[in-house]
N, C-alpha and C positions, 0 to 999 in steps of 0.2 A: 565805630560806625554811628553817624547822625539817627536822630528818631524816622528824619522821612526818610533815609535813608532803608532803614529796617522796615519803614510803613511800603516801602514799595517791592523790597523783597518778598513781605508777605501775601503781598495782593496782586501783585504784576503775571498776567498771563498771556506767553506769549509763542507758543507751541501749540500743538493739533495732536493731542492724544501723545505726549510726551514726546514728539518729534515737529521740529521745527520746516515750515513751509519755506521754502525758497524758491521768487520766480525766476526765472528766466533771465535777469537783469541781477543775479543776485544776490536782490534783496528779500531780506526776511519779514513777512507778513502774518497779522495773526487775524487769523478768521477761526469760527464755530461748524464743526463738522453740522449737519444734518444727520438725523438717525432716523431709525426707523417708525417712531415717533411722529414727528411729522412730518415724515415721508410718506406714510400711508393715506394721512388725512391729504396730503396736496394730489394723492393718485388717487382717491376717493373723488374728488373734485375734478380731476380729470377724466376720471372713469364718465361720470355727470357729463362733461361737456362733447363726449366720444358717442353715447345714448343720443343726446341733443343731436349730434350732426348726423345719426346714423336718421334719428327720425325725418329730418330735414330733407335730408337727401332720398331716403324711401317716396316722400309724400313727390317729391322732383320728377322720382324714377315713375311711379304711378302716372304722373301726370302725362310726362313723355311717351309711354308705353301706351295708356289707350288711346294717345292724339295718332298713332302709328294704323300703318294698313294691318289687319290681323294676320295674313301671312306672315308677316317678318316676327312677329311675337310666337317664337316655338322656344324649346326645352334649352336648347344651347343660347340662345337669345337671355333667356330668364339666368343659366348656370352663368355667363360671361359678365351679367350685369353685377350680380350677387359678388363674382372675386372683386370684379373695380370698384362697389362698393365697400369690401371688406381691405382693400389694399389702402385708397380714399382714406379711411379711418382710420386704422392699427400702423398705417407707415407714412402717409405722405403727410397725414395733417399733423402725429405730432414730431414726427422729424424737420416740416416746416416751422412747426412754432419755438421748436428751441434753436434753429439756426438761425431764423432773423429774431429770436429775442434776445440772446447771447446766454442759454441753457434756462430761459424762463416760462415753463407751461402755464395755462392759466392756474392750475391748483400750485405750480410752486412760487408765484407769483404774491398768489393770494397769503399764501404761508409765510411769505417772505424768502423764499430758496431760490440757488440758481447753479446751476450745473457749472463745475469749471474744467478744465484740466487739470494734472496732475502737480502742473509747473504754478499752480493758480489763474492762469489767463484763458482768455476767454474760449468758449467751444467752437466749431467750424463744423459743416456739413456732413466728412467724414466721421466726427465721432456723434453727431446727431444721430447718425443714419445706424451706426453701425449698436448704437444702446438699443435705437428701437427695433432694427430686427433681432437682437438678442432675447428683447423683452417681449416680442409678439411669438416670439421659438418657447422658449421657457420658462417665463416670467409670469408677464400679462400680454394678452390672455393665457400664454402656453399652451402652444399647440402641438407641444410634445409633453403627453404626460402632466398634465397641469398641475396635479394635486400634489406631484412628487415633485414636481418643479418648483411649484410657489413654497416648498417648506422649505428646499434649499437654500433657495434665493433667500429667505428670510432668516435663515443659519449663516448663510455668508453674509447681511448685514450686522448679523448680530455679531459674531465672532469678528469681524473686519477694523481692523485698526482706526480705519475712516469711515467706517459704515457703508462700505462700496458691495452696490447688487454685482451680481454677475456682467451686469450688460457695460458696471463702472469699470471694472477688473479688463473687459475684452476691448472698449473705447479708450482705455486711460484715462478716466475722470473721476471725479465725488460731486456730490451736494454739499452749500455748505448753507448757511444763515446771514442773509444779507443784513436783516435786522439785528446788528449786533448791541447784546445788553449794555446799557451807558449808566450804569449807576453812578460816573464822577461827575455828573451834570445835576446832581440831587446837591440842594442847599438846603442846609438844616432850617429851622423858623430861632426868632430870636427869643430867649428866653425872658416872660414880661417881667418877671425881676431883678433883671441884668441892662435892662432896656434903656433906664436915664444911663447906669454905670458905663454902659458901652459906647453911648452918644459922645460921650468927653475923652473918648480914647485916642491918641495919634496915631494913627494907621500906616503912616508913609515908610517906616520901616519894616513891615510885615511886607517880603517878595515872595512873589506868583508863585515861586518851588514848593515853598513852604505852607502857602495857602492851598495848594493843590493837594500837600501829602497829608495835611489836616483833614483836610476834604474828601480823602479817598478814606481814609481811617473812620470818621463818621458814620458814610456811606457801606462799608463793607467790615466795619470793627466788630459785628457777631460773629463773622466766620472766624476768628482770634484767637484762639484758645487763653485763658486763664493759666499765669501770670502774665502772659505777653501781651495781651490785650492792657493789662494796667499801667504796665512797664511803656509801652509803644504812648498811651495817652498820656502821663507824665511827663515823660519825656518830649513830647510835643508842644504841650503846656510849658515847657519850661522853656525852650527855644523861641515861645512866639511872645512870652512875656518877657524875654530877653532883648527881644527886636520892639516891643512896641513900648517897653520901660514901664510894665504898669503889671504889679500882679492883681489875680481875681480876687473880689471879697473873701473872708473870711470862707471856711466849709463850704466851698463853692468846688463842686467836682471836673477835675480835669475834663471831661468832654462834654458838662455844662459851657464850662467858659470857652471851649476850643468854637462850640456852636453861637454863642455869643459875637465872637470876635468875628467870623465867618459871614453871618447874618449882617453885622454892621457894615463892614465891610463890601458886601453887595450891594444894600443898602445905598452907601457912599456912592457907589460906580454907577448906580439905577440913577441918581438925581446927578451925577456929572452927563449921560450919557441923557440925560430928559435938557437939560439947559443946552447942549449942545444941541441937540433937533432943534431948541427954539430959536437959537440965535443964528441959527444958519434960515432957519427958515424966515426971521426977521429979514436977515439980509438979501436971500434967492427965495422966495416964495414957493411954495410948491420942487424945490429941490428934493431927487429923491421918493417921490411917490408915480406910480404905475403910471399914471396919467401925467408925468412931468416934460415928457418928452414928446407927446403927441401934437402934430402940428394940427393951429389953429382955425386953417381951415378942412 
């Protein structure tokens, strides 16, 4: 087995709590459950935006209320307003916000989170509807028993293979984290005393596989354990001096030179991909940018 080979057994995650997603089509996807974690902070946020509507809508109800003849303002008047304002809030507004946003309230939004189904595809009306009345029954607010409800629900996050409340278990859904972590988009910087030595390097034999499994080794080589970590870096060191025909100076450490080689390398692509803008731009003007396409009158 190859070094990048081994670099990507080591790093490669592609399962949900040691079981792998598959949609509907499928195919196998890897997404980051949501936990309870920040689950809470994105219902603290929408706890906030629930206050906000409740006040909005009170100062509404006030308004309409004393523009009214004082007859029609009696006890059953005040008790009818009170449910449709409590319904308005705990069911309609956030089972509207995750059906037309495809499972994104404004706190899981803001969090980065978004409700799916089981299968991974998007949520619909029915399981909108059917999490928030679980979640206004037992949940939030729990209007059964709350205080014995919110520790369950938060035992059944905790214990849950996907971190799924109650209201995820009775809809068939989870939270997962839209913002998934992208550590293989980190490039190392070039080391300044590698920096002539690497200028004069042939590059054209180093391919993208191999720039990648360097790449992800770099980025994620602490989680490694010792000897594998040493072993994984030499051996990568050895493949890419093999492709580019040039070993590193003297006492120069495998993932010195592997960030060397990397650095330059982007480097190269950064002034192909800058001459390229220019000479298109020589030739089409304004090719390319926001305003290229906008007619002139």
């Amino acid at each position: 087995m190859t070094s990048r080979a081994l670099t990507r057994a080591a790093l490669d995650r592609r399962t949900v709590d040691g079981d792998p997603l598959v949609t509907g089509e499928a195919v196998e996807v890897e997404v980051r459950v949501a936990r309870l974690g920040s689950r809470a902070l994105a219902l603290l946020i929408d706890i906030g935006m629930q206050v906000l509507l409740i006040a909005v809508l009170t100062v509404l109800t006030l308004v309409v209320t004393l523009s009214l003849p004082g007859d029609l303002v009696d006890d059953a008047f005040i008790q009818t307003t009170v449910v449709a304002l409590t319904i308005a809030v705990f069911i309609v507004y956030p089972t509207a916000m995750e059906t037309l946003t495809n499972g994104r309230s404004v706190g899981k939004k803001r969090m980065g989170l978004r409700v799916v189904r089981e299968d991974g595809g998007p949520i619909r009306l029915r399981h909108a509807l059917t999490r928030t009345l679980v979640g206004v029954a037992i949940e939030w607010p729990g209007l059964l028993m709350p205080l014995l409800t919110w520790v369950v629900s938060m035992m059944t996050m905790l214990f849950s293979a996907r971190g799924r409340r109650i209201g995820d278990l009775a809809a068939g859904t989870f939270v997962i984290h839209e913002r998934s972590p992208a550590p293989w988009g980190w490039v190392p910087a070039m080391p300044p005393t590698l920096a002539p030595w690497a200028a004069r390097l042939d590059l054209s034999g180093l391919d993208d596989d191999l720039a990648l499994a360097a790449r992800h080794f770099l980025a994620r080589g602490r989680q490694i354990r010792p000897p594998h970590q040493d072993r994984l870096a030499y051996g990568l060191a050895t493949e890419i001096a093999e492709k580019i025909g040039q070993v590193p100076p003297t006492g120069t450490p495998p993932w010195l030179f592997l960030a060397a080689v990397l650095a330059e390398r982007r480097r190269r692509a950064g002034l192909q991909v800058f001459a390229s803008r220019a000479l298109t731009d020589r030739i089409w003007p304004g090719f390319g940018r926001a305003d290229a396409g906008a007619a002139p009158w």
